[in-house]
N, C-alpha and C positions, 0 to 999 in steps of 0.2 A: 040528208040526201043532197040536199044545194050546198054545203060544204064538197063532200065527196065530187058533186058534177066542177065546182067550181077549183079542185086540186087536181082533176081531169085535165080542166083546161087550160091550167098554169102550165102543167106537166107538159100536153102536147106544144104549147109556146115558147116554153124552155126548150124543147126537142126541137124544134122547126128554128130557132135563133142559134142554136149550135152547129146543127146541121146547114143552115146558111153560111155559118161564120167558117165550117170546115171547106165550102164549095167558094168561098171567096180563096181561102190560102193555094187549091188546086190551080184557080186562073195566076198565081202567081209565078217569077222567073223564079228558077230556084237558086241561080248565081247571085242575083240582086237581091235576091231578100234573105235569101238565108247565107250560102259560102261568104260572103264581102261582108255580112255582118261579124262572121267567126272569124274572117283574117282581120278586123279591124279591132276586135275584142281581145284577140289574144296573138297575135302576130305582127300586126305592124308596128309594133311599139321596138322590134329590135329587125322589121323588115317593112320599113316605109319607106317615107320621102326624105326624116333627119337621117336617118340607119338604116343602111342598107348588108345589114349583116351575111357573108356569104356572098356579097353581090345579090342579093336578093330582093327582092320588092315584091312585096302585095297587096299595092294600096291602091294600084289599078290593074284593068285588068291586061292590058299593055304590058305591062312589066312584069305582069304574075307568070304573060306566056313565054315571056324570055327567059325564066328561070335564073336559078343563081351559078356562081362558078363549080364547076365538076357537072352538076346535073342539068344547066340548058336545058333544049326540048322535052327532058326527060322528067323536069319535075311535074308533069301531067300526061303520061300514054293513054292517048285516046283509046278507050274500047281496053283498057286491060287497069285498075283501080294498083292490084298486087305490083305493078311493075313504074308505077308511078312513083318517083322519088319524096313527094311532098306524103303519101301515102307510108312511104316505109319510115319515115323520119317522125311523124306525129306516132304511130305505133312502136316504136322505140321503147326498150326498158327505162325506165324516167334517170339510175345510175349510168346510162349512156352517154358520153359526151356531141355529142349529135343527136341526143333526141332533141325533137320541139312539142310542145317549148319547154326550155331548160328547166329541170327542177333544181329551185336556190335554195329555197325551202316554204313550207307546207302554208303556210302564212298566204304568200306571194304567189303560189303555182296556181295555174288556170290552165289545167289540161284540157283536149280535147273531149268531148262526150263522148258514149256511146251512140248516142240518137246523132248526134252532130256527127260523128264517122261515118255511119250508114250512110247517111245523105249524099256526102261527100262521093264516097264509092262507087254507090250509084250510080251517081250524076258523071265521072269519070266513064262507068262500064259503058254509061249512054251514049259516049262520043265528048262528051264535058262541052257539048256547048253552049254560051251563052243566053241564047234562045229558049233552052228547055225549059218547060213549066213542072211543077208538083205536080200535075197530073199526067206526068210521061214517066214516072216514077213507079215503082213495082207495089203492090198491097202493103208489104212489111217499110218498105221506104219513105211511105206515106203516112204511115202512124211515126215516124220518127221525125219525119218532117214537121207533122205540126204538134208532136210534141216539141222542137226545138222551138217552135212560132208561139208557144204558151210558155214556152223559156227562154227568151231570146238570150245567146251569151254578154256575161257582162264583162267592162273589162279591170281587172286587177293591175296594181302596175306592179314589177317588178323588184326586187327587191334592190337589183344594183340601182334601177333609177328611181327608185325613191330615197334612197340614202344618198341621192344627187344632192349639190347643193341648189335651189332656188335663185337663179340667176335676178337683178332686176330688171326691170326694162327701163334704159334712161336714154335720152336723144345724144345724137354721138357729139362727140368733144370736139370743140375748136382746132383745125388743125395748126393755123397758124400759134395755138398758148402750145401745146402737143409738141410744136418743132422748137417753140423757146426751151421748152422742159429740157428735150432734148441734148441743145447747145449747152447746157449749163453741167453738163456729166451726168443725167438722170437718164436710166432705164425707164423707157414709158411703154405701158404697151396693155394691149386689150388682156382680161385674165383668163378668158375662155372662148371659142369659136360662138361665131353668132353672138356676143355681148360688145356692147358701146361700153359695157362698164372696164373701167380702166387701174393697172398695177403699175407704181410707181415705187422706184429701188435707189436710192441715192444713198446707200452704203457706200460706194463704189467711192466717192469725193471725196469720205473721211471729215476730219474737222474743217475742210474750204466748206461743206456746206453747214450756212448757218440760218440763225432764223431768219434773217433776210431774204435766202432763198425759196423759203417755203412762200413766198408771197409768188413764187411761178405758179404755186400750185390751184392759187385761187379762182381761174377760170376754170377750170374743172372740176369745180368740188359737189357738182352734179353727178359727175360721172366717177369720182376717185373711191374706190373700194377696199383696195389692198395698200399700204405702205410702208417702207423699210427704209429705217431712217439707223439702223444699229451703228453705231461708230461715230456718227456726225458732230456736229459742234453746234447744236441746236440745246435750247436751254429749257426753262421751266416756261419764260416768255413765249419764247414761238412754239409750245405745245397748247397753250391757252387757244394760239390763230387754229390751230389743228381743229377743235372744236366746232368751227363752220362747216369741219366735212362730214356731216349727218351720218353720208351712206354706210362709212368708213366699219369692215367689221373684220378686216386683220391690220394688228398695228405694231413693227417693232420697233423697241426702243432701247436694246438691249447697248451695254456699253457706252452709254449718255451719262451725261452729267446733270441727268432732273434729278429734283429731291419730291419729297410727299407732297411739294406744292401741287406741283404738274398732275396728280390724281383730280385735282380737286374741275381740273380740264378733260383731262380723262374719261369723269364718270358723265358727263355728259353727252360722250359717243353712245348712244343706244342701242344701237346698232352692233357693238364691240362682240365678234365671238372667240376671236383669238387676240393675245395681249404678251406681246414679250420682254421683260423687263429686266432679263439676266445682267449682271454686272451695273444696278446703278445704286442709289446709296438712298434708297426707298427703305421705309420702318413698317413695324406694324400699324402704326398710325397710320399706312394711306389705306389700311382695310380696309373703314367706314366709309371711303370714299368709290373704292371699288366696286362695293355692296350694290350699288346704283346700275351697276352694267348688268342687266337681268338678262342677256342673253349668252353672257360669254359661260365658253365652252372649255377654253383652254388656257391657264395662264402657266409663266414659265419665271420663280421668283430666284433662282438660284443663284449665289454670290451677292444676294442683297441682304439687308439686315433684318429682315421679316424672317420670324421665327415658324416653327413646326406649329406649337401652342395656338400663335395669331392663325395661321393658312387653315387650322383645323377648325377653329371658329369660324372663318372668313366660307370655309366650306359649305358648313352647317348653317349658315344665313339661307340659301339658294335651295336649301331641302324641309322637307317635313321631319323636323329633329325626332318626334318617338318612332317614325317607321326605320329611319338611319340608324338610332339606339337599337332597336330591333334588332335591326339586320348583322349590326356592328357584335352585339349580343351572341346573337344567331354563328356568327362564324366564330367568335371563340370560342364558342362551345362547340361546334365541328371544330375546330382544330385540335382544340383539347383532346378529343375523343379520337382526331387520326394520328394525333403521338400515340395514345394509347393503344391505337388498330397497331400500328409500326412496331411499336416495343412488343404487344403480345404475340404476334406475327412472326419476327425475326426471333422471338424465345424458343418457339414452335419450330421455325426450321432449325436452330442450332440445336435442337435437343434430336432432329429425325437426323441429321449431319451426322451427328454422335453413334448414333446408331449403323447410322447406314457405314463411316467408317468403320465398327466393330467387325460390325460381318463381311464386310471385304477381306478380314483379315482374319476369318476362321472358317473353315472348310472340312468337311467327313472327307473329304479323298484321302483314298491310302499312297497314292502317286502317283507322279505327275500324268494330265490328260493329252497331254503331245509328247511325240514322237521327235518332233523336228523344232531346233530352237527359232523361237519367231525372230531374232532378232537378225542371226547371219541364216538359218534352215539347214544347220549342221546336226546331227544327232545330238540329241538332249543328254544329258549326264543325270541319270536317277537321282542322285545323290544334292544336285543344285538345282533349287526352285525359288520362287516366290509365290505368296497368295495373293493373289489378283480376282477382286470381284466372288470372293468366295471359291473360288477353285485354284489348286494347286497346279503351277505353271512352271516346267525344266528349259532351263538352261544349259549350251554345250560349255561352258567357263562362269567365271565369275563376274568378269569384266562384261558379257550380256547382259547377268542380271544385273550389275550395277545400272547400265544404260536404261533396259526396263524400266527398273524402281523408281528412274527420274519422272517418267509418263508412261505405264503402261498404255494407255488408250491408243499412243499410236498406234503400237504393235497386236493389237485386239484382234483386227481384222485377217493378220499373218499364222493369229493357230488355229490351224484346221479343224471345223466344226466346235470351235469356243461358243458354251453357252454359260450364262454365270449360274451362281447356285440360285436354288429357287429360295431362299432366304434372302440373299443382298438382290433379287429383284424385286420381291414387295417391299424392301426398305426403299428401293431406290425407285420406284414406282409412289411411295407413301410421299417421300421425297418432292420430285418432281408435283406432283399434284397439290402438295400443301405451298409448292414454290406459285405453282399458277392462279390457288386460289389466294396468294395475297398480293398477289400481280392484280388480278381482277379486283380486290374487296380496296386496295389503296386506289387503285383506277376511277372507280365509282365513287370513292371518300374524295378523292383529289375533285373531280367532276362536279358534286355538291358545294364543295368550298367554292370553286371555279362559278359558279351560275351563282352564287350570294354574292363574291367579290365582284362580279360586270354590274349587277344591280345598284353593290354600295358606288362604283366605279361612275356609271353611268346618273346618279344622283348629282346634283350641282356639276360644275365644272370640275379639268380634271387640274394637280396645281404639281407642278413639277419644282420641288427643290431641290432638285440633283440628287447624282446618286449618293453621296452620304446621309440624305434624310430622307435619299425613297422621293416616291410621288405618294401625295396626299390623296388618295383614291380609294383606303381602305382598302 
C-alpha cells in the first residue's frame, strides 16, 4: 500500500513538473525562442550576415522584415501565412530550385518540420509580431510549439559548405615585405575573401627568379599558403628554404630543375595537399620521401621519371591496403561481369533486329493498301510495290519506290491510314523493349562500378600521370 501511495505521489510530481514546464514555454515570445532559433539552425547559413543569399537576411530581425530581392514586404503578409513568400518557399517540392532550403542531398538537408511550420503559420495569420507569446497561439499550435521546445532544431551544414575548404586564421602580412614581393614580378594576393592568408605566383619571371628571390618570401611565411613557382630558376637549394613555410598546402613546381633531392625538403611541408611536379627529373626514389605529406590530396607526376608501378605503391602507403585489394577486387569483377551484361545484351538485340527485319519484309496482303503513291500522291500502279513494316506499299513508277526503299520512314506518315502488320509490331515492340531494358541494366552496372571507383578514387590522394598512364585513382 505505501509503495502504491508512494508511485501516487511520484506520479502526481511528475504531472505538476511537466505541467509547470508546459506553463513556463506559454509565457514565452514565440519569435525569440522558437522562429530565430529555426532561421539560425537552418537558414542563415546561406541567409545571414557572411551570405546573403537572394539579398536575404535572417539573422535579425531587421533584415528578416526587409525581405530579399523580388519578394520585399512580401516575405511575411501580416494576417495571411498562404501568401507569405518565406511560407511558399520552405513548402516547396524539395526537386524545386527555389525551394528552401535547398536539397543537395539527404545527408546535409535539414528541412523544415511539421511542428516548426505550424508555428511559423500561426504566428504570421496572428499579425507575426514580435511581441506574441505561445499563449496567443491556437490549441493545435501549441502542441506543436512545445513539441519543437522538446526539439529544438539543430543545425546541419550544408553540403556546398562543408566541402569548403578551412580557411586559417593568421594575423595579416606586412605590407611594406607584400609591396617588395611585389616589385620583384610576384603576384601577391590574399587566396580568399576575409583571409590574411596569402597566394604567391612568380611563374610569371621564368628563370630571373631564382633562389635568391624566395628569401622576399620570408616575412610572410606566417601567412603564405599557396605558391607557384612552375618555370622559375629555383633549384634543389632554395626548395630546402621553402621548408620554413609550415602553412604552405598548395605548391607548384612543375617545369624546375629539382631532382629527388628537393623531396627530401618537400616532405616536411605538413601541411602539403596539393603538389605539382610535372616536367622535372624526380625518380621513383622521391616516393619514400613523399610518403611523409600525410595530407596531400593531389599530386600531378607527369613527364617525370616516376613510373605507374612506383605511384601505385606510393598510393597504397596513405590507404588500408586489404579494403583497396577489396575494392580493387570488387570492381574487376563488376567489370568482368558488365563486358559480360554488354556481349549478352547486344547478342540479344541482334538476334530480335533479325527478326524484326524478316517480318518487315513479309506480309499476307494480296495488294497494295494505298491508293495514292506516298512519295509524289499520284495513283499507285498495282503492279509496283514494296514491303514496308510488313505491309505491301504501291508506287506510281519505279523511281518512287527506289526513293522509298532508301527510308521508308519518311514517307510512313504520307499513306493514308498505314498501320504495320500486327507481326512486325510485336517484333518491333520485342525490339524496342529489350533496347530499353539494356539501356537500364548497363545504366545500373555502369552506376555500381562508378560508386566503387569514387571510393578507390577517394582513398589516399589522387596521382595524375597524364593521360598516357591515366590517373592513378583506380
Amino acid at each position: 500500500m505505501k509503495f502504491i501511495t508512494l508511485l501516487f505521489s511520484t506520479s502526481i510530481c511528475l504531472s505538476s513538473f511537466y505541467l509547470s514546464a508546459e506553463k513556463n514555454y506559454l509565457s514565452e515570445k514565440i519569435y525569440d525562442s522558437l522562429i530565430q532559433p529555426i532561421f539560425t539552425a537552418k537558414c542563415v547559413e546561406c541567409h545571414g550576415a557572411n551570405k546573403s543569399k537572394g539579398k536575404l537576411k535572417l539573422h535579425t530581425k531587421n533584415d528578416f522584415l526587409k525581405g530579399g530581392s523580388g519578394a520585399g514586404s512580401e516575405i511575411i503578409v501580416k494576417g495571411s501565412a498562404d501568401d507569405s513568400e518565406l511560407i511558399y518557399r520552405i513548402t516547396l517540392p524539395t526537386d524545386n530550385d527555389e525551394a528552401m532550403p535547398p536539397m543537395e542531398d539527404k545527408e546535409h538537408y535539414n528541412p523544415i518540420t511539421t511542428e516548426e511550420l505550424i508555428v511559423m503559420k500561426e504566428w504570421i495569420k496572428l499579425g507575426a509580431s514580435f511581441d506574441l507569446l505561445v499563449s496567443d497561439l491556437n490549441k493545435e499550435s501549441v502542441k506543436s510549439a512545445i513539441h519543437v521546445f522538446k526539439n529544438m532544431p539543430k543545425k546541419i551544414i550544408s553540403k556546398s559548405i562543408a566541402l569548403q575548404p578551412k580557411l586559417p586564421s593568421v594575423s595579416k602580412a606586412d605590407p611594406i615585405a607584400l609591396e617588395k614581393i611585389r616589385k620583384a614580378g610576384m603576384l601577391v594576393m590574399p587566396i580568399a575573401q576575409n583571409t590574411n592568408a596569402i597566394y604567391v605566383n612568380a611563374s610569371y619571371s621564368g628563370k630571373d627568379f631564382t633562389d635568391r628571390s624566395l628569401k622576399l618570401l620570408e616575412p610572410i611565411s606566417n601567412q603564405l599558403l599557396w605558391i607557384n613557382l612552375a618555370r622559375t630558376g629555383i633549384t634543389d637549394k632554395g626548395v630546402a628554404s621553402l621548408s620554413n613555410h609550415k602553412l604552405l598546402t598548395r605548391l607548384h613546381l612543375e617545369n624546375t630543375a629539382i631532382s629527388d633531392s628537393a623531396t627530401i625538403h618537400i616532405s616536411k611541408l605538413q601541411n602539403l595537399e596539393y603538389l605539382n611536379l610535372y616536367g622535372t627529373n624526380l625518380s621513383d626514389a622521391s616516393f619514400k620521401n613523399l610518403k611523409k605529406l600525410k595530407k596531400l590530396k593531389k599530386i600531378f607526376l607527369w613527364k617525370t621519371n616516376m613510373t605507374k608501378t612506383g605511384a601505385e605503391d606510393f598510393k597504397k602507403h596513405f590507404v588500408n591496403v586489404s579494403i583497396h585489394d577489396s575494392l580493387t577486387a570488387q570492381k574487376n569483377s563488376m567489370q568482368n561481369s558488365f563486358n559480360n551484361l554488354v556481349y549478352r545484351e547486344q547478342e540479344k538485340i541482334k538476334k530480335l533486329e533479325t527478326i524484326t527485319k524478316k517480318l518487315a519484309l513479309e506480309t499476307s496482303d494480296k495488294q497494295n493498301i494505298n491508293e495514292s503513291c506516298p512519295v509524289t500522291q499520284k495513283k499507285a500502279n498495282p503492279n509496283i510495290f514494296s514491303l514496308f513494316e510488313g505491309r505491301r506499299v504501291g508506287f506510281c513508277c519505279d523511281k518512287c519506290k527506289l526513293k522509298f526503299d532508301k527510308d521508308g520512314a519518311v514517307f510512313r506518315n504520307k499513306i493514308v491510314g498505314f498501320s504495320a502488320s500486327d507481326a512486325y509490331k510485336k517484333a518491333y515492340d520485342n525490339l524496342r523493349n529489350a533496347q530499353s531494358s539494356m539501356d537500364q541494366s548497363i545504366e545500373k552496372a555502369n552506376s555500381e562500378i562508378r560508386a566503387v571507383s569514387i571510393k578507390l578514387k577517394n582513398m589516399g590522394p589522387e596521382i595524375n600521370l597524364g593521360w598516357q598512364e591515366n590517373v592513378v585513382s583506380n
